[in-house]
N, C-alpha and C positions, 0 to 999 in steps of 0.2 A: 738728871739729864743724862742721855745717854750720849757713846759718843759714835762717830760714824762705825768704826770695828765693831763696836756691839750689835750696831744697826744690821751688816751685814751676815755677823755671826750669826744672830735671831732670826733673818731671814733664810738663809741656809737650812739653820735647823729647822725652820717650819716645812719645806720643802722636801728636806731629805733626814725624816726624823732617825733614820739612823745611826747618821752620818759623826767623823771625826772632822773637825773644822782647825785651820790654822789662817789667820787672817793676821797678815802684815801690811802696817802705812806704808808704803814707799815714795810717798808724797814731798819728804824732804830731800831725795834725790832728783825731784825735779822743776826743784825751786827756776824760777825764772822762764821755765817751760811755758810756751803760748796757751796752752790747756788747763792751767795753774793759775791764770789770772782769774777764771771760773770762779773757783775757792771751792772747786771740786779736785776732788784726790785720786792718787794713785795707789791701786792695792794689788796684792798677789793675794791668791788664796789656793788651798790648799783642801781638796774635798773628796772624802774616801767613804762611798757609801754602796751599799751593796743593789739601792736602787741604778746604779751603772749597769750592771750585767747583764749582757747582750748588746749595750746600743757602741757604735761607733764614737770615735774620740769628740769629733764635729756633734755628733747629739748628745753629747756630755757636756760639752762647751755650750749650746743652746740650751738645756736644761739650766743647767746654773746660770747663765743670763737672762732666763725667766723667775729664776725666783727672785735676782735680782730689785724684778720691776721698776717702782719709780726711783729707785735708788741711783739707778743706773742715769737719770735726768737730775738728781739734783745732789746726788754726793759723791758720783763716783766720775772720774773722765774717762780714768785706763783702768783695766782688770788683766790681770796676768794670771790664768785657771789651770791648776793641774788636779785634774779629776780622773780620780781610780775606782775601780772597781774593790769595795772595803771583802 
């Protein structure tokens, strides 16, 4: 079984096969959070792929919330994205 980090990781890299991936829960800081009764999590990520180069920060942040996809409906509530240009 995998776990939701892996989930995301995977998706990532299918997305941006070049890419360097860091994917942190921060799901237990937000115990008690109205978003949290979900049993959807809280993640930062971290994405440095040379598919960036040229787009604006905003179409870096829509890029990786499309590869997202259903993820983003059923394991994820919050994403915190820092996407660089690798």
């Amino acid at each position: 079984m995998t776990t939701r980090v892996q989930r995301i990781e995977a998706a990532l890299r299918a997305a941006f096969p070049d890419c360097t991936v860091t994917v942190e829960d921060q799901s237990h800081l937000h115990a008690g959070h109205a978003g949290a009764a979900s049993g959807r999590g809280h993640f930062k990520v971290q994405v440095l792929s040379s598919s960036f180069a040229g787009l604006p920060l905003l179409a870096r942040h829509r890029a990786v919330y499309a590869a997202m996809g259903d993820l983003m409906q059923t394991d994820i509530h919050a994403l915190a994205i820092d996407a660089k240009v690798a």
